[in-house]
C-alpha positions as CSV (number, residue, x, y, z in Angstrom):
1,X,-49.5,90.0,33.8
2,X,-51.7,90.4,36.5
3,X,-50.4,91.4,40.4
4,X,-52.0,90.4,43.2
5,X,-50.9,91.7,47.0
6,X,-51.5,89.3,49.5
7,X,-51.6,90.1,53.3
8,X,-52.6,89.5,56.8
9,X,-52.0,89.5,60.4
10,X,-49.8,87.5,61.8
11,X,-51.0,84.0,62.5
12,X,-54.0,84.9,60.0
13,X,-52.8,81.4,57.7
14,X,-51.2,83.3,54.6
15,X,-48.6,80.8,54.2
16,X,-52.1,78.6,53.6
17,X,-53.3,81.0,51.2
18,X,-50.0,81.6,49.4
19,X,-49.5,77.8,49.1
20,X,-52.5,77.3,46.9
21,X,-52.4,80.2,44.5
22,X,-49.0,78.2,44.2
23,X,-50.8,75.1,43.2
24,X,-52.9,76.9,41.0
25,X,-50.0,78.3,39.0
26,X,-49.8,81.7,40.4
27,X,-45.8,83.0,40.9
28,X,-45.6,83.4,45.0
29,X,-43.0,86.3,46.0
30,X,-42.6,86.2,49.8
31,X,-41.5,89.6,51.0
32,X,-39.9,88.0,53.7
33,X,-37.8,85.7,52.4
34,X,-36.6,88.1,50.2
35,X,-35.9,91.0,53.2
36,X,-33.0,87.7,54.4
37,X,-31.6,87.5,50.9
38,X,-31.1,90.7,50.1
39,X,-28.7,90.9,53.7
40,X,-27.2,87.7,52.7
41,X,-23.3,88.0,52.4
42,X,-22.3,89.1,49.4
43,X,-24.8,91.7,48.8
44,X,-25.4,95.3,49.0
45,X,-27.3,96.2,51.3
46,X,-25.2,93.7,53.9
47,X,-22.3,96.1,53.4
48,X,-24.2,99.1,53.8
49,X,-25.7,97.8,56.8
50,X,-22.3,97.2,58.5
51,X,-20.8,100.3,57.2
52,X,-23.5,102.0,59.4
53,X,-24.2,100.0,62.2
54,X,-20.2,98.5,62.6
55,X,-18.7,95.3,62.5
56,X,-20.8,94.0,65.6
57,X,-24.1,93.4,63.5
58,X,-21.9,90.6,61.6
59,X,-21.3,86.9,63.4
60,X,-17.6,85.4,62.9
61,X,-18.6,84.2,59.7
62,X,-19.5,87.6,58.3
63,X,-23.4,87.0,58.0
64,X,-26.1,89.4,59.4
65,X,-26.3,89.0,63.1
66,X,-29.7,89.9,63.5
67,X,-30.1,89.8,67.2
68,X,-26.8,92.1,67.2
69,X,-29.2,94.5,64.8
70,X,-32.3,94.0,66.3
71,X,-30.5,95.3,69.5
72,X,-29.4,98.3,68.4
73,X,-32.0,99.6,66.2
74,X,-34.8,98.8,68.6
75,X,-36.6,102.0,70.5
76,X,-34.1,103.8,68.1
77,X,-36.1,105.5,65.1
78,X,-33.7,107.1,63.7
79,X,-31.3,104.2,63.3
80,X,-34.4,101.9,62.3
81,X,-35.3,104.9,59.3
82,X,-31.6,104.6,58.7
83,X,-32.2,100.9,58.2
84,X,-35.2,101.1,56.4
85,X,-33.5,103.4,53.7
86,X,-30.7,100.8,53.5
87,X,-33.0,97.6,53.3
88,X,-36.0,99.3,51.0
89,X,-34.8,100.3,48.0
90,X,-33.1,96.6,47.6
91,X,-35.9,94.8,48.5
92,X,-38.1,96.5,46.0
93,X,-35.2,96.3,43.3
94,X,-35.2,92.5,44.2
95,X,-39.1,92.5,44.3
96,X,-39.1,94.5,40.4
97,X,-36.3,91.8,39.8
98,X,-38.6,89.5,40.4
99,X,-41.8,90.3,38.7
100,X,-39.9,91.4,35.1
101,X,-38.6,87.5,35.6
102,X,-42.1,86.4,35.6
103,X,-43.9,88.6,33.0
104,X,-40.5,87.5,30.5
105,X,-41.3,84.2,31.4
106,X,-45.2,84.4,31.1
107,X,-46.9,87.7,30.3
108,X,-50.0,85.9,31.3
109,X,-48.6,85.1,34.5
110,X,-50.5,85.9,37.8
111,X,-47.5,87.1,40.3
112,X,-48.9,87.0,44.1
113,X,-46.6,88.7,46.6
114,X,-47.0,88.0,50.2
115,X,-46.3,90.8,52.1
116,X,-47.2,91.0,55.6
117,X,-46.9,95.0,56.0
118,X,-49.2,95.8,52.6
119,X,-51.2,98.1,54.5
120,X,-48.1,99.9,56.1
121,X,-46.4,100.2,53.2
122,X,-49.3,100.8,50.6
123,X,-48.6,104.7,50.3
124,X,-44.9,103.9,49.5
125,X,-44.0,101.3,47.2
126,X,-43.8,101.7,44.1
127,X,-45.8,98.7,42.9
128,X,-49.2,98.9,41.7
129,X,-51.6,96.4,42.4
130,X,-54.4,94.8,40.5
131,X,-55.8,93.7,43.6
132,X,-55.3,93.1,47.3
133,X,-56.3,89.7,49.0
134,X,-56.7,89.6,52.6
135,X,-56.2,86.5,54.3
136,X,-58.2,87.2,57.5
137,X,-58.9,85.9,61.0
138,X,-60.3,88.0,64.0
139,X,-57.3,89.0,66.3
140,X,-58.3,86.7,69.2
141,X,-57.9,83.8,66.9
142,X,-54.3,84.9,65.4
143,X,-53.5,85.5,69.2
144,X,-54.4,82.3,70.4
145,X,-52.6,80.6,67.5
146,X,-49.6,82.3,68.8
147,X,-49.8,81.2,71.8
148,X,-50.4,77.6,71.0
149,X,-48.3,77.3,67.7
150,X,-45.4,79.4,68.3
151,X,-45.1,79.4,72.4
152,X,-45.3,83.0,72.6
153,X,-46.7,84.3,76.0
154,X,-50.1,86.6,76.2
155,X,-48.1,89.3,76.4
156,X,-45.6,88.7,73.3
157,X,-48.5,87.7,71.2
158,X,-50.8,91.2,72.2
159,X,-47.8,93.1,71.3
160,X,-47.1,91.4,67.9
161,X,-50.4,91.9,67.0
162,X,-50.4,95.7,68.7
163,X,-47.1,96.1,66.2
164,X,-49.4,95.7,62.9
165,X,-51.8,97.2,61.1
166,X,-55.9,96.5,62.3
167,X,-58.0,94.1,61.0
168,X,-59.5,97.4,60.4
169,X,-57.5,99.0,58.3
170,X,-56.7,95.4,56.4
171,X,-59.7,95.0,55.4
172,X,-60.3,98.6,54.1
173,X,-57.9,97.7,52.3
174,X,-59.1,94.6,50.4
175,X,-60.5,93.5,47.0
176,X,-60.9,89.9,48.3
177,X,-61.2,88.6,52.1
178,X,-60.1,85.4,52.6
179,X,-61.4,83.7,55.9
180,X,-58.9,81.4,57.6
181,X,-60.5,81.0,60.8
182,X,-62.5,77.9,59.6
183,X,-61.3,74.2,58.2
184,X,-58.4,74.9,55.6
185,X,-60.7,73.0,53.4
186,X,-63.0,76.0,53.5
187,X,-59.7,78.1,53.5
188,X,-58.4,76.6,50.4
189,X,-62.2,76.5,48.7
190,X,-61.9,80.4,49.0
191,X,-58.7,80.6,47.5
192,X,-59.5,78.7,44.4
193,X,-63.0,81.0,44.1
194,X,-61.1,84.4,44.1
195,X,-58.3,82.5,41.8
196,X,-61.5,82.1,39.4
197,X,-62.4,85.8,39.8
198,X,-59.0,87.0,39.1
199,X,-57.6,84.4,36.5
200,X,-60.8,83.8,34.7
């Protein structure tokens, strides 16, 4: 089984990139995704999160308000480490869930998981991987995407951006760049190159 890590600034097209290693019969974990289900009700880490942070982080129906959260764990570090030590560990147990499924399934299968905070997180997960795909635009592209795609003000998209790694320290980072600032043709062309370099 082969594990790929694939990242990228916000607005830098990884859903684009993810999509067609999808295609090509990769296994696509998105990190995100599985950060809401592992709060979902019913689970673990939803009832640790309430028995810190009280009652008032759940709506009426007893799911996550994350709003409620966001609000109290926001300029707080140590209730957002407290978080982080709740949320983590079950991510990652959902994550080694996850791959075990696919290499049982396939031990030939190429897992990519889509992880927007690679970089951050590089020194502490627990995964190894067999390489790291960057999906990469400059920061004044992502920004004006932002802006036009998802209405955010100048302002909301700098600090967004600000709130993530560099390009920098991305691309240090990377075995493979992938350049989304050009047609997605030429975007998906470089996907199915490095799927050639990795899958044979």
């Amino acid at each position: 089984m082969t594990l790929i890590g694939l990242t990228g600034g916000i607005a830098a097209g990884k859903t684009t990139v993810a999509s067609r290693f999808a295609e090509l019969g990769a296994v696509v974990l998105d990190a995100d995704r599985i950060a809401r289900e592992v709060v979902e009700p019913g689970e673990a880490a939803l009832t640790a999160v309430a028995e810190r942070f009280g009652d008032g982080v759940l709506d009426a129906a007893g799911a996550l308000d994350r709003p409620a959260l966001g609000a109290v764990v926001f300029g707080d570090s140590e209730a957002r480490s407290d978080l982080e030590a709740i949320l983590h560990p079950a991510i990652h147990r959902r994550v080694n869930e996850r791959i075990a499924k696919a290499h049982d399934d396939d031990p030939a299968a190429v897992v990519v998981y889509d992880i927007p905070l690679l970089v951050e997180t590089l020194h502490t997960t627990p995964l190894t991987y067999d390489a790291i795909v960057v999906a990469h635009a400059p920061a004044d592209i992502r920004r004006q995407r932002l802006i036009d795609l998802r209405g955010m003000s100048a302002e909301e998209a700098d600090a967004r951006i600000a709130s993530q790694a560099s390009d920098a320290e991305r691309l240090a980072v990377a075995d493979h760049v992938i350049r989304t600032d050009t047609s997605i043709e030429d975007t998906v062309e470089e996907v199915d190159t490095v799927w050639k370099l990795i899958h044979g």
